[in-house]
N, C-alpha and C positions, 0 to 999 in steps of 0.2 A: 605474274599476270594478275591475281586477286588482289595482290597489294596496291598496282594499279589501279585498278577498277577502284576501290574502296577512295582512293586519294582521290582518283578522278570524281566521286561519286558527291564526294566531303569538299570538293572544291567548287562542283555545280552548286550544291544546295547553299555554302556560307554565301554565292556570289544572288543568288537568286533572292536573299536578302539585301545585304549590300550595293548589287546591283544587278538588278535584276535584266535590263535588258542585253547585257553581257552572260549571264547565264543559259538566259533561253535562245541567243543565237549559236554559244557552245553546243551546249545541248542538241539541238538540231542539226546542226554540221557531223553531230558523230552519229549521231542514229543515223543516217546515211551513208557512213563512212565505214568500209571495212577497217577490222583490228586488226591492222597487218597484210602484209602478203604470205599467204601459206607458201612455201618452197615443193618443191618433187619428193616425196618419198624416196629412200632407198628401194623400199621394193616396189616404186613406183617405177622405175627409171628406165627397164628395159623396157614397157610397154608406151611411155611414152616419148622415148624416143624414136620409135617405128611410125609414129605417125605423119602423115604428111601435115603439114603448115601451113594455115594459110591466114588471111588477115580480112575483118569488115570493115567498115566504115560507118560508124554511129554519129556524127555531127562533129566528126573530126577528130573523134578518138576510134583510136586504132582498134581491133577487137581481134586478139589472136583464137583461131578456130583449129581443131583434130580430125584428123580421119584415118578410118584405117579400112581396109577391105577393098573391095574390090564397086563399090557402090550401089552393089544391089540391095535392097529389103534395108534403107539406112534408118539407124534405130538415134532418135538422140539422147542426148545425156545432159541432165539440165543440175550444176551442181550447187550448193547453199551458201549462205552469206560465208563471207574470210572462207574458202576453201578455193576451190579451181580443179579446172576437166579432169586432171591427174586421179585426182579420187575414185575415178572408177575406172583404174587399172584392172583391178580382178573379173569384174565385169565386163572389160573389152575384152579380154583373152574368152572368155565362157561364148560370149557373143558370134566374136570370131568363126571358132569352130560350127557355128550355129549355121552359119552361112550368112549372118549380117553383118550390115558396115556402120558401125560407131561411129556418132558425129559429135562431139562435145565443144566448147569453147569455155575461155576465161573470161567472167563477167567485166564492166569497167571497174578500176580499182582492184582486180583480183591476178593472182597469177602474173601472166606477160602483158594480160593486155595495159591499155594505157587508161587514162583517171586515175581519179580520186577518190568517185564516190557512187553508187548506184542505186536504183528503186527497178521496182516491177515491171514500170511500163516500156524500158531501157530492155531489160529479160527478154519480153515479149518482142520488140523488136526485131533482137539478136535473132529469136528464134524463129519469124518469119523472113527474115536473109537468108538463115541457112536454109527453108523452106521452099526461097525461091533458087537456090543451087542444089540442094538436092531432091528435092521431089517431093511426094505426100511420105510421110515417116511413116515405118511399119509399126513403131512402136515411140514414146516418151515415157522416161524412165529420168525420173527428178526426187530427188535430197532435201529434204529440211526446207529452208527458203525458196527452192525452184518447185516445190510442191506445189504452194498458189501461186505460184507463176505458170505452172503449165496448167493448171484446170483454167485460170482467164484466159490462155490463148487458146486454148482448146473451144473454150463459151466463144471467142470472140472469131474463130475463122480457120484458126489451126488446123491443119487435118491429120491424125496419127489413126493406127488400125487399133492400139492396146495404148492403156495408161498403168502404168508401173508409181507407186508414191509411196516413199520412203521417210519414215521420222519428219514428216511435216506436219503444219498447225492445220486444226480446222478451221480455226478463225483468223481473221489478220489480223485482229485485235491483239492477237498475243505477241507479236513485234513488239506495240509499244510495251506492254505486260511485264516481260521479258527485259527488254532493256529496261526498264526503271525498274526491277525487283534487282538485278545485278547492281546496280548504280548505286541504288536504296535512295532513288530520287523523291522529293516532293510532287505529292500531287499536282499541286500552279504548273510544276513543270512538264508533269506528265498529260498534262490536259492542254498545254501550248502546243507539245508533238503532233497531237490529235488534229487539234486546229490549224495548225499552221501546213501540216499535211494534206487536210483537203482542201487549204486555200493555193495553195502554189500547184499541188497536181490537178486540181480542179475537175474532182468527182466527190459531189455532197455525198454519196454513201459508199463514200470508201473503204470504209472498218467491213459493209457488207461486203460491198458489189468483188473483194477482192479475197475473198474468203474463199476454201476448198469447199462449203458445203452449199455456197449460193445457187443457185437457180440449181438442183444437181437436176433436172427433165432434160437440161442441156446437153448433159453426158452420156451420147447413147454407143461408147464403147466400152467394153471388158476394161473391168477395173482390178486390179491388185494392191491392198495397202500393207505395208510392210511396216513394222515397227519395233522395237527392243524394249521390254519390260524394266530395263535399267539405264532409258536415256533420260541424260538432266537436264535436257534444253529444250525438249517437245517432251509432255506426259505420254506416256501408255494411250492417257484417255481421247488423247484427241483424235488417235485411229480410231478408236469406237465410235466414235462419232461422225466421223467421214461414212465409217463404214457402213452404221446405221443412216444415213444421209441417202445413201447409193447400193438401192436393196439388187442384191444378185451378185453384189459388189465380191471379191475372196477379200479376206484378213487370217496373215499369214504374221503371227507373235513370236519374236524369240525372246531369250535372254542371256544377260552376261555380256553382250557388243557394245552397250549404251547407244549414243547416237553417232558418233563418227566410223567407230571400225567395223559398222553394220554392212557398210556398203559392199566393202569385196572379202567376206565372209563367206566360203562356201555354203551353210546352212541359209544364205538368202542365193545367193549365185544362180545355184543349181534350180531351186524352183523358180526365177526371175526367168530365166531362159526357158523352162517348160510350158510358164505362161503363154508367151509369145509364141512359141510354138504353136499352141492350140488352136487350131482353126479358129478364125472369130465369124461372126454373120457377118452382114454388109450393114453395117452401121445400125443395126437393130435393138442393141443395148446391151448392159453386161450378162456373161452367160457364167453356168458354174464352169469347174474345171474339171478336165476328166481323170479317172483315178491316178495316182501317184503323183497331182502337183501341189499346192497348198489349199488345205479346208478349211471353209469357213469356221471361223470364230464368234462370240458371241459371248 
């Protein structure tokens, strides 16, 4: 996969000379473009096969969606770029027993669903479908990439009782960041993404307005931000920063998980469900947690 990357990286930038307008529509095609479709886990497989099945409809692509429970108190599951619903097998069984109903789906281009290729305001979408099949969520519980994706649908209408935010950026800036540091692209090219991104989705302050820490007055529910001390693809830092963003907020640090095997890890599990448990107010803003869930950090 590195050897990839590096070749792909070596062929954007010789073409970006060369030819430039073949480079910067490469370029663009893959930043949008999941790397691959992730498969089921072995120790994914009993949990998600228990799920029922079903399908949305996003402008003609198919959107295959999960459930499990019995539909009360349904919690969703919002999962990161190249991964899919599967990922949080460990956290549907904890759930489960909780007495909630898990609703997850595969973004376009991910998992079963159908595409090629996805952005945020597609996420957002998704997650007001499922919103209007299952009800107000008790809880959104989102990964790396679905991290600003659930704080915009939360600012923009969304309605959850608890927000759960795992190994995600504070800023959205860090996409483009991220993908041109992997690549080891040229700047020309990294500054086309930028542009060419608010011209086709058409919002001038996109890098903001699409950020975890934008407007945070917006977010008046119990926040939990969850992170590992050893992921290579979101810093540490950027939960501190969320977390200083959204005062009352918990931040709950491990380490050793990195960023992917954070998610059904008992040492996040176990407190993820205590959260939600927690009585919350009625929309009146984050509260602390009461003894034995995760303390704030700082």
């Amino acid at each position: 996969m590195k050897a990839a990357i590096y070749l792909t990286g070596r062929f954007l930038n010789t073409a970006s000379v060369v030819a430039p307008p073949l480079a910067r529509r490469v370029a663009y095609t893959l930043f949008f473009r999941p790397t691959g479709r992730a498969p089921v886990h072995p120790r994914e497989q009993d949990v998600h096969a228990a799920a029922v099945v079903g399908r949305v409809d996003l402008d003609g692509v198919p959107v295959t969606t999960y459930t499990w429970g019995d539909g009360d108190r349904p919690v969703l599951l919002v999962h990161g770029w190249s991964s899919r619903g599967s990922r949080f097998a460990g956290m549907v069984a904890d759930l489960l027993d909780r007495g909630y109903s898990p609703v997850t789906f595969d973004a376009p281009g991910h998992g079963d669903s159908g595409g090629s290729s996805t952005n945020l305001l597609q996420y957002e979408r998704i997650m007001r479908l499922l919103q209007e099949q299952h009800g107000d969520f008790a809880a959104i519980v989102a990964h790396s990439f679905g991290v600003p994706c659930a704080f915009h649908a939360l600012r923009t209408g969304l309605r959850a009782g608890h927000l759960v935010a795992i190994g995600g950026p504070a800023e959205f800036e860090h996409l483009i960041t991220e993908f041109t540091r992997q690549l080891r692209l040229r700047p020309a090219l990294a500054e086309h993404l930028r542009e060419r991104s608010v011209r086709d989705i058409g919002v001038t302050d996109l890098w903001q307005r699409f950020s975890s820490t934008f407007e945070p007055e917006a977010l008046t529910i119990p926040l939990l931000i969850v992170h590992d001390t050893e992921d290579d693809v979101v810093g540490v830092d950027h939960a501190r920063r969320i977390h200083a963003a959204y005062p009352g907020s918990q931040l709950l640090i491990t380490s050793g998980l990195g960023h992917r095997r954070v998610l059904g890890d008992p040492r996040i599990v176990g407190p993820v469900g205590a959260f939600l448990d927690a009585q919350a107010p009625t929309l009146a803003g984050p509260r602390n947690i009461p003894d034995g869930g995760p303390q704030s950090a700082r």
